[in-house]
ZAGUKE-33401 format. One line per 8 residues: for each residue x, y, z of C-alpha. Coordinates in steps of 0.001 Angstrom, whole numbers. Layout:
<recs>
X Y Z  ...
</recs>
This chain:
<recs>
4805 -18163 7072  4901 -21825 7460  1149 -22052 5711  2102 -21679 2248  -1443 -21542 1790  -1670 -18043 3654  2010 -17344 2697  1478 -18264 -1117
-1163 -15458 -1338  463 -12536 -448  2635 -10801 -1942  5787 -7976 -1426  6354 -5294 -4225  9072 -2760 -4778  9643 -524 -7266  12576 2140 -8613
9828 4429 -9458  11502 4518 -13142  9316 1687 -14277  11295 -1351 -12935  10395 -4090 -9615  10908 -6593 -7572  7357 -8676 -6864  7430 -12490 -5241
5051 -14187 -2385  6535 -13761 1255  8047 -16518 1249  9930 -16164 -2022  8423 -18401 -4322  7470 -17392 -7030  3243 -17973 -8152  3233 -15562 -11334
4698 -15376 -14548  5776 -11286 -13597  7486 -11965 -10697  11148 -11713 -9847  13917 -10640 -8444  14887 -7758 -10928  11792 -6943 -13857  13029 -4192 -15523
12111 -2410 -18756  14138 -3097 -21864  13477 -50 -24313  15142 -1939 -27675  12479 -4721 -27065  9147 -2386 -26569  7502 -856 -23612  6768 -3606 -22139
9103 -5101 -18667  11525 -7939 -18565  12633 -10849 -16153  16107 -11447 -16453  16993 -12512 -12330  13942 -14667 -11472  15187 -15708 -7788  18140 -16063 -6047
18061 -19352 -3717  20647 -19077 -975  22108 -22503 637  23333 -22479 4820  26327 -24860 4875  27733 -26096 8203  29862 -29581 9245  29568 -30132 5564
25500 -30194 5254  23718 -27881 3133  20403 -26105 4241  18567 -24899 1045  16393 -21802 1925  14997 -21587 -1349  11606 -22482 -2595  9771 -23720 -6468
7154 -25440 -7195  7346 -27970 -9312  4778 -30865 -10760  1882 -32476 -8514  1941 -29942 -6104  5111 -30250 -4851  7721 -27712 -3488  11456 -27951 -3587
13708 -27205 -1966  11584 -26248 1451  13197 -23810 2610  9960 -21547 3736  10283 -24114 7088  13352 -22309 8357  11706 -18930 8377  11060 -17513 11913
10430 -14512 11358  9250 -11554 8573  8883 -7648 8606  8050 -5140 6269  7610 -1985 7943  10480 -337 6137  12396 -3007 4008  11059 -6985 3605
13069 -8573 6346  13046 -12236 7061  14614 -14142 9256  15937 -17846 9209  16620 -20200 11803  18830 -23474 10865  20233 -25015 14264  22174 -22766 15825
22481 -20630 12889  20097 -17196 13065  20009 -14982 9423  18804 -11946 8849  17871 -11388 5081  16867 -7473 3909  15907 -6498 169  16095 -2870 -904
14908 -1458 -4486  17365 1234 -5584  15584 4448 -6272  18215 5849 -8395  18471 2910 -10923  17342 -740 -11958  19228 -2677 -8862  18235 -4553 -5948
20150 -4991 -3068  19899 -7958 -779  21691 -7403 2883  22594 -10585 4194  23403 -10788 8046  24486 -13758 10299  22945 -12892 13772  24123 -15844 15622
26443 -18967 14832  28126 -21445 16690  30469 -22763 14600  32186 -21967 10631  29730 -20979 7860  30025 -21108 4748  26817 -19449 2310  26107 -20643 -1491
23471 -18541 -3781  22283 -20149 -7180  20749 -17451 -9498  17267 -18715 -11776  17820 -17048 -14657  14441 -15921 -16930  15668 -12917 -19505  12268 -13087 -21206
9376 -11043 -21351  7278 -10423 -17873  3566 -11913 -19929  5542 -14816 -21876  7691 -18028 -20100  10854 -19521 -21066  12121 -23568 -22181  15446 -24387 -22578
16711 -23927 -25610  20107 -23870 -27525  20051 -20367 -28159  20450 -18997 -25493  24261 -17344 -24330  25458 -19913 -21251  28806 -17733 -21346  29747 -15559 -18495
32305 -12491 -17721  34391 -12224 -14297  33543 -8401 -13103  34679 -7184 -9673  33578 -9764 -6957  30833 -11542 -8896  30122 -12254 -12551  27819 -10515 -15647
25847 -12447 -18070  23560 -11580 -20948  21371 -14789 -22039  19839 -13315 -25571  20405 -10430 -27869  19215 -7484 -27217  19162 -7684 -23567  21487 -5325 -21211
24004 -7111 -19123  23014 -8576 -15703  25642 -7938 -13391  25894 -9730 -9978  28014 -8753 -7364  29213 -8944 -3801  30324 -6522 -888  33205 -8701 -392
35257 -11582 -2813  33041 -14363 -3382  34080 -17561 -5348  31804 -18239 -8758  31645 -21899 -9267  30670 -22665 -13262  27560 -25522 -12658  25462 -25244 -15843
22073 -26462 -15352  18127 -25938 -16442  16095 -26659 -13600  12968 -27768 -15594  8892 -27691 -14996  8748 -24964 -12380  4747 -23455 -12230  3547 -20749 -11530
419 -21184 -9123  -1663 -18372 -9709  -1105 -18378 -13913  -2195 -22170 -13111  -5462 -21047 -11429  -6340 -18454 -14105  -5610 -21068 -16665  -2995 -19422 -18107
160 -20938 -19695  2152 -21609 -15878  5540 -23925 -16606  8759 -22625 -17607  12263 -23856 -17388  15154 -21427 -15502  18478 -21553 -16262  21401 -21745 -13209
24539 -20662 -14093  25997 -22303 -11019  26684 -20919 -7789  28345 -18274 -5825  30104 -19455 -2801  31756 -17853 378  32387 -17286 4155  30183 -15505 6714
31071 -15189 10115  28784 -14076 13293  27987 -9932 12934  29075 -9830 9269  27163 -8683 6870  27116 -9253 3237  25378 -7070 452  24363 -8640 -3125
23846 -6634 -5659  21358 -7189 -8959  21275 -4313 -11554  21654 -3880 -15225  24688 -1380 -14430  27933 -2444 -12956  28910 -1295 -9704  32758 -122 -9613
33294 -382 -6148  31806 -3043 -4827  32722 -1978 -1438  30190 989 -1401  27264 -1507 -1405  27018 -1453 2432  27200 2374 2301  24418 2397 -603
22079 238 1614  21791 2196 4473  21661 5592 2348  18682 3859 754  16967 3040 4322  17265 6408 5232  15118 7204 1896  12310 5420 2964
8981 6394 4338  8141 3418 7450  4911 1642 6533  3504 2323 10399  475 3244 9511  -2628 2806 6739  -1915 6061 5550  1975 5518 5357
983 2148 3731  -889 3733 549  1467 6910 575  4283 4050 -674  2059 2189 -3023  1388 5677 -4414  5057 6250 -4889  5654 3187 -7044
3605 3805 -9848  5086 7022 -10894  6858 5871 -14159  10036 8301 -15670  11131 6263 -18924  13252 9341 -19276  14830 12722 -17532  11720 14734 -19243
9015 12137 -19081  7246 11429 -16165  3960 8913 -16228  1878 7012 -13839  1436 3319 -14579  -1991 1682 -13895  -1159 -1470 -11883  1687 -3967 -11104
2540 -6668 -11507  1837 -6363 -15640  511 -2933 -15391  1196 -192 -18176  866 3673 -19204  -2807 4770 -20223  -4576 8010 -20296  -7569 7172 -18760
-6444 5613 -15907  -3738 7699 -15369  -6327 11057 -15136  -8225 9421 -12835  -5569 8067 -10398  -3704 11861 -11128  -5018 13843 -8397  -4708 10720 -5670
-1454 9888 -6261  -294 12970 -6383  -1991 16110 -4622  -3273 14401 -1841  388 13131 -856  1667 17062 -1453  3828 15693 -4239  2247 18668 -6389
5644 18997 -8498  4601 15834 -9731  1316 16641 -10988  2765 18789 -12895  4962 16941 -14472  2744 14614 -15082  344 16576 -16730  3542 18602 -18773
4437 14813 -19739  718 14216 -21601  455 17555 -23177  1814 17356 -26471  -115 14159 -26931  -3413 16087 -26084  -2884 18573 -27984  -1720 15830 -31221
-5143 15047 -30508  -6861 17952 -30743  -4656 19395 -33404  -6161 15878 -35489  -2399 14968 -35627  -898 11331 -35664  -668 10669 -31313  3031 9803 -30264
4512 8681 -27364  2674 6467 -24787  -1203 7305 -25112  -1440 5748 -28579  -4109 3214 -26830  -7129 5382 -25193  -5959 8932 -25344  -9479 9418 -27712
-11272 7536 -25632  -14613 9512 -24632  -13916 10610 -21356  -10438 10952 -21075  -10271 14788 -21337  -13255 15156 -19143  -10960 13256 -16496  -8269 15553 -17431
-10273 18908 -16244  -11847 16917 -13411  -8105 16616 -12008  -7299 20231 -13191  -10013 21901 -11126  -8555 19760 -8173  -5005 21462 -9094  -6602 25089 -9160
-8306 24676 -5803  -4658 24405 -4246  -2674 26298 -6470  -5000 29050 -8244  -2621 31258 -9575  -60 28593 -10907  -3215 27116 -12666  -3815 30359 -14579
-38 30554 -15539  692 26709 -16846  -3017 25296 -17431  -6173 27684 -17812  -5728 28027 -21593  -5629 24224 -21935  -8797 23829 -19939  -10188 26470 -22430
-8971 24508 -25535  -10373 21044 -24414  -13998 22571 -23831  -13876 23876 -27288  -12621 20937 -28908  -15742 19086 -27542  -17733 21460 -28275  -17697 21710 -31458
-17895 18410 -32076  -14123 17707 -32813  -13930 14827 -30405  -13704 11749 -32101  -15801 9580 -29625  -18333 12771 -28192  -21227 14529 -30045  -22801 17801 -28503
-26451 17677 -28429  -28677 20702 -29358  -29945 20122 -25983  -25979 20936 -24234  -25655 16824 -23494  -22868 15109 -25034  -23640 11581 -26823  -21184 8797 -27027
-21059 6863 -30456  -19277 3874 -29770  -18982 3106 -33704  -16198 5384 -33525  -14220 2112 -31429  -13993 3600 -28243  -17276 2892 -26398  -17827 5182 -23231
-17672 4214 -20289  -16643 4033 -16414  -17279 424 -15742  -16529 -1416 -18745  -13330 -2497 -20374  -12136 -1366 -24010  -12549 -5005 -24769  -16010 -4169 -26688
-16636 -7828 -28296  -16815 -8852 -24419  -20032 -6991 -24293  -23223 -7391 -26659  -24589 -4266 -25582  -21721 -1662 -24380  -23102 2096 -23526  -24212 4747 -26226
-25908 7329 -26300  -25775 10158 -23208  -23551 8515 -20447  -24721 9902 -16642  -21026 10676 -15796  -20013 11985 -18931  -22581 14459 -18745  -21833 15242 -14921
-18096 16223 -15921  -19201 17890 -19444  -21216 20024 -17063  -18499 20913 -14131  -15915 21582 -17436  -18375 24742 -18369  -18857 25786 -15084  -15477 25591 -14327
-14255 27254 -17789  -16939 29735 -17209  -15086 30321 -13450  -11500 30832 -15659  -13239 33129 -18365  -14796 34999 -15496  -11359 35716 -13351  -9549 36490 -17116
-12131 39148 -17180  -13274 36900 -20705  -16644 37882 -20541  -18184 37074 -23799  -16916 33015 -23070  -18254 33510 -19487  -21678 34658 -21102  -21480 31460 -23743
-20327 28753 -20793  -23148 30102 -18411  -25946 30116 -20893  -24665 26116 -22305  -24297 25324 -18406  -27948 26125 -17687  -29028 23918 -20862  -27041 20913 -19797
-27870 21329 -16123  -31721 21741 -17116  -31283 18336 -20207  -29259 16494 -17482  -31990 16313 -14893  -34858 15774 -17773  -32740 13188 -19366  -31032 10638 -16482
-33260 11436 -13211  -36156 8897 -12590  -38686 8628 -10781  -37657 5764 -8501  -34930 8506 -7766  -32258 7936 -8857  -30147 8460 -12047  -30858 6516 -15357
-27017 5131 -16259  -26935 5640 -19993  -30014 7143 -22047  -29598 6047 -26355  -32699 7956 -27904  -35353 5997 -26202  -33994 2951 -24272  -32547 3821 -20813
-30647 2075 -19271  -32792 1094 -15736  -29408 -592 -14228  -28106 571 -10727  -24311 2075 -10792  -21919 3913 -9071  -21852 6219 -12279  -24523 8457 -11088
-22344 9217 -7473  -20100 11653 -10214  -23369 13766 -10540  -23114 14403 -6375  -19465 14599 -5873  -18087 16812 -8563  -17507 20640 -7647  -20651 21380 -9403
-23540 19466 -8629  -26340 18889 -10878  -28929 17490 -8138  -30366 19336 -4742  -30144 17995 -1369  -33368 16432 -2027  -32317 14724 -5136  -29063 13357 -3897
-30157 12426 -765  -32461 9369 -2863  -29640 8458 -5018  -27140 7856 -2284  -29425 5736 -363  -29958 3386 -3338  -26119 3567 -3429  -26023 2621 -76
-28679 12 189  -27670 -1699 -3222  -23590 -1262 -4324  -21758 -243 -784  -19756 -3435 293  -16893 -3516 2820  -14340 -3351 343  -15635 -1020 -2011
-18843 -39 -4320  -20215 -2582 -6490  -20562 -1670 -10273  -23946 -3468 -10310  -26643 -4077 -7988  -27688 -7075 -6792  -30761 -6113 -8518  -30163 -5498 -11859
-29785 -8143 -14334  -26575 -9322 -15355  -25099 -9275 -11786  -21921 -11260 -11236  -20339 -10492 -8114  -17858 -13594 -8356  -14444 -12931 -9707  -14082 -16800 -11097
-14431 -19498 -14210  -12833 -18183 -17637  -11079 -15343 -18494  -14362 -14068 -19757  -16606 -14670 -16759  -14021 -12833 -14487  -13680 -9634 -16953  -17524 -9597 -16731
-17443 -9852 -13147  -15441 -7194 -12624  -17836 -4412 -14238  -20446 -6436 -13354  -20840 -6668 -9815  -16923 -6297 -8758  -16583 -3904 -5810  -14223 -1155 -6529
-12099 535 -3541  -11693 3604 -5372  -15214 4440 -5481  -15236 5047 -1910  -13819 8571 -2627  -16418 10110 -4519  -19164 7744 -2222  -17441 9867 904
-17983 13042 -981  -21602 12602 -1622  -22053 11877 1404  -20468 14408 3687  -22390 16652 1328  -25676 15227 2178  -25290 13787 5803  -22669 16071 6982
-21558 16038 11168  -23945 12651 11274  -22258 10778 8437  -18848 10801 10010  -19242 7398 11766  -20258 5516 8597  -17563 6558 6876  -14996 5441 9221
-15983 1929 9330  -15663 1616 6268  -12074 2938 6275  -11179 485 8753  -12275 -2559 6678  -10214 -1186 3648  -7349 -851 6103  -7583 -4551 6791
-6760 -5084 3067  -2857 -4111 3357  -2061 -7091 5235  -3840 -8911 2386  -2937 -9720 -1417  271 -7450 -2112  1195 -6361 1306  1001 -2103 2232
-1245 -2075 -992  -4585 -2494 -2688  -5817 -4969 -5483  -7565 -4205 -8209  -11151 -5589 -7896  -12918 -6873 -5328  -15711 -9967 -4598  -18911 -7765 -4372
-20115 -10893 -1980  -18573 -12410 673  -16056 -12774 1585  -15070 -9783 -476  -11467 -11284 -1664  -9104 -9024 -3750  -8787 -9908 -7338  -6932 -8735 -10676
-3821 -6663 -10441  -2525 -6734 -7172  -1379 -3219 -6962  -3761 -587 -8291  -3204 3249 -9049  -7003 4225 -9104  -7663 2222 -5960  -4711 3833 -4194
-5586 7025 -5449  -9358 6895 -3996  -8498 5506 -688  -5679 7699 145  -8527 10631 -1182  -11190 9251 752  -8709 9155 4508  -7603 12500 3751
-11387 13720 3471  -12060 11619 6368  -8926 13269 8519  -10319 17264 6855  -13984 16345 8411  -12718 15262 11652  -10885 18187 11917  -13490 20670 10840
-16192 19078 13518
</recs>
């Protein structure tokens, strides 16, 4: 803790599962424009979330000298006040616990997210003391956007109202209320001050815009003696009775899940992207710290985050969320509510069944009840050719046409001008899940006793299967990635694992026996598979320079944890009893990741050289949702042999 260069780089999240957080470094200084102490969402200024308590320094006072435990960097590398040297101690197997030593003073500090609404709790508690103290805490102020930064300004509000044992303040219009309070009368001392040039280490490294000025209100200020313990309170709501905080804290320890093991560890992350911006909405966000609702990601991650932690309810709700805005779609209606980005984006649907299938395989006749006619619809729609990014081939392929402004893909951003040459044409995994969505509508016309659509979905599931292998299997064995009329794409991908690991496969023993050892000779890493081999031209496995250079990076050689789950599929399928030992290696180096980059979690992309360092997003839903997919397949083999 007393490395800030170790300390700096990892990081603590929390979330109120309702789209709100609290993200900093372990040491409480803060190295990103989207951290703070209470981000919430602010629906009268967009969908995007907001900083409005960006830290909360606390000062140790005893025989009249202060001890600042606070921490900011400022200009030239320097960091003020210090107080990262009095830590002795930190925990976060249930709640982020640190503990400071100043002379013969010992304090306990605890943070707690609510889960019912946008407050954090801090518990403070003096373990030892050998003579009066007194505490002072100086809130940084932000209320601004969680991607922009603040200066100070004459507009803002510097005015404050006296609630029960604290104050409220609201810097700009538009903004709710902050309300800060104690568990016991505390004495609010009116300081006004900007505390000017603090950076932001990371947004500095990325080149990003990194220096902002936070405005102090002035201080809160009152006694503590040995045993007591104080709770502060953050929120966006004002608490009535103040003294219910203590009784609030430890209901909210008792809601937690202990992070005492890697599985425990992901089961949390996967918790804290579910997203309810309402009472009937329910979404998964894609990442934190800046992450956001969108379909694609959200289908993929579905399944992960939810199934595989038997929170089934909310897979349902989840998919009862995105309905109406599928069906906009395929209704050729005007999209509403939070898909308006990628909901037509070519594979999107295809993800959609891919996580349905999963649902029917635990819940079969539920599935018929709620979701078998939607599966029906969405095959349809494609097709016949209603899709506005997918065009059925006489041969039963589907072809991507990337004109339409969506260009298909599984390893390449929306951002098309990035790329001179994004994929068209027949996409390997496209094609993979156009294929399991017959066979597995043929499967629901078969058990509604449909059987004129079982007849149709057999006979275009035998064309497809029959194109597919004609089409993307080569004779160095393994899968072409994209095939436009006559170029094909000679580049080695994860895509082509899809074609093994779906319910359906397309290849033979034989046949996926070659592609996975390319896979495993060329993309496996310890952190992930690469989205480009070594081999193949373009190959950037460094996640550094511009903006640019680390986008292309990332789809370009990146290693991507999530892709372990469908690499552990293929090959249980292939290797069986004699892959087991493999496959829990490379669990174990994953599992090294939590204590790395956001703590308990995993980042978004990954070095696909060594040393294999965690990049992007520091939380992310597809790479929690693969992992925790991947142990639990791991934990079903074991058990089976």
């Amino acid at each position: 803790m007393l490395n800030l260069e170790y300390s700096l780089n990892r990081e603590i999240l929390r979330t109120n599962r309702r789209g709100a957080y609290h993200c900093t470094t372990l040491v409480e200084c803060n190295t990103r424009k989207q951290h703070g102490l209470l981000v919430v969402p602010v629906p009268k200024l967009g969908n995007s979330n907001h900083v409005l308590l960006s830290s909360f320094d606390e000062t140790v006072i005893q025989h009249g000298a202060d001890f600042n435990l606070g921490i900011h960097k400022y200009d030239g590398n320097n960091f003020s006040p210090m107080g990262h040297k009095y830590i002795r101690e930190f925990s976060c197997d249930s709640l982020p616990r640190t503990i400071y030593r100043v002379g013969g003073i010992i304090l306990s500090k605890e943070k707690m997210f609510s889960l019912k609404d946008n407050t954090i709790y801090i518990r403070y508690t003096l373990l030892d003391a050998h003579s009066p103290t007194t505490m002072k805490f100086r809130p940084f102020l932000a209320f601004r956007e969680i991607n922009q930064l603040t200066a100070e300004n004459t507009v803002a509000d510097h005015g404050y109202k006296e609630v029960e044992n604290g104050i409220s303040m609201c810097m700009y219009s538009g903004y709710p209320e902050l309300f800060m309070q104690f568990s016991k009368s505390v004495d609010f001392v009116f300081e006004p001050n900007w505390y000017k040039g603090i950076e932001y280490q990371k947004d500095m490294e990325d080149g990003m815009p990194y220096k902002e000025d936070l405005y102090v209100p002035g201080y809160f200020e009152l006694p503590i003696v040995k045993g007591e313990s104080i709770i502060f309170s953050a929120s966006d709501v004002l608490s009535e009775k103040t003294i219910d905080l203590p009784d609030l804290f430890e209901e909210g320890i008792k809601e937690r899940t202990p992070r005492s093991s890697f599985y425990n560890c992901l089961k949390n992350s996967a918790h804290q992207f579910y997203y309810r911006p309402s009472k009937d909405e329910l979404y998964l966000l894609n990442s934190y710290p800046w992450g956001e609702v969108r379909a694609r990601e959200q289908f993929m991650a579905l399944a992960g985050l939810t199934l595989q932690i038997d929170k089934d309810n909310i897979f349902e709700e989840v998919v009862d969320t995105a309905i109406p805005a599928i069906e906009q779609l395929m209704d050729a209606k005007p999209v509403t509510g939070r898909f308006l980005k990628d909901i037509g984006d070519s594979d999107v649907l295809l993800w959609l069944v891919r996580a349905l299938k999963k649902y029917s395989n635990r819940h079969n006749e539920s599935f018929y009840t709620k979701y078998a006619s939607l599966v029906i619809k969405i095959v349809e729609f494609i097709r016949e050719g209603k899709h506005p990014d997918l065009k059925p081939l006489a041969n039963g392929l589907l072809s991507v046409d990337s004109s339409v402004g969506y260009p298909g893909r599984m390893h390449q951003p929306s951002a098309g001008d990035i790329y001179k040459e994004p994929r068209t044409g027949c996409l390997v995994e496209i094609n993979a899940f156009w294929y399991n969505a017959l066979m597995f509508n043929q499967e629901i016309a078969k058990v509604t006793n449909n059987t004129e659509l079982e007849k149709e979905m057999s006979l275009l599931a035998n064309s497809t299967k029959e194109s597919f292998l004609e089409t993307f299997l080569n004779d160095s064995g393994y899968l072409y990635d994209y095939v436009d009329g006559n170029y094909v794409d000679w580049s080695v991908r994860p895509n082509m694992l899809l074609a093994i690991a779906v319910d359906y496969p397309l290849l033979d023993r034989r046949q996926s026996k070659s592609v996975l050892d390319i896979v495993t000779k060329e993309l496996l890493t310890p952190k992930g598979i690469r989205s480009l081999s070594p081999k193949s031209i373009g190959f950037s496995p460094r996640y550094e320079g511009s903006q640019y250079d680390k986008i292309y990076s990332s789809y370009n050689g990146g290693a991507w944890p999530w892709l372990l789950s469908p690499y552990m599929q293929a090959y249980m399928k292939v290797f069986q009893r004699s892959g087991y030992s493999l496959l829990d290696r490379l669990l174990i180096d994953v599992e090294d990741e939590m204590a790395n980059d956001c703590v308990g979690s995993l980042s978004a992309v990954y070095d696909g050289n060594m040393p294999y360092l965690g990049h992007g997003p520091i939380s992310h839903a597809m790479n929690v949702a693969g992992v925790i997919s991947a142990l639990n397949m791991q934990k079903a083999f074991a058990d089976e042999y």
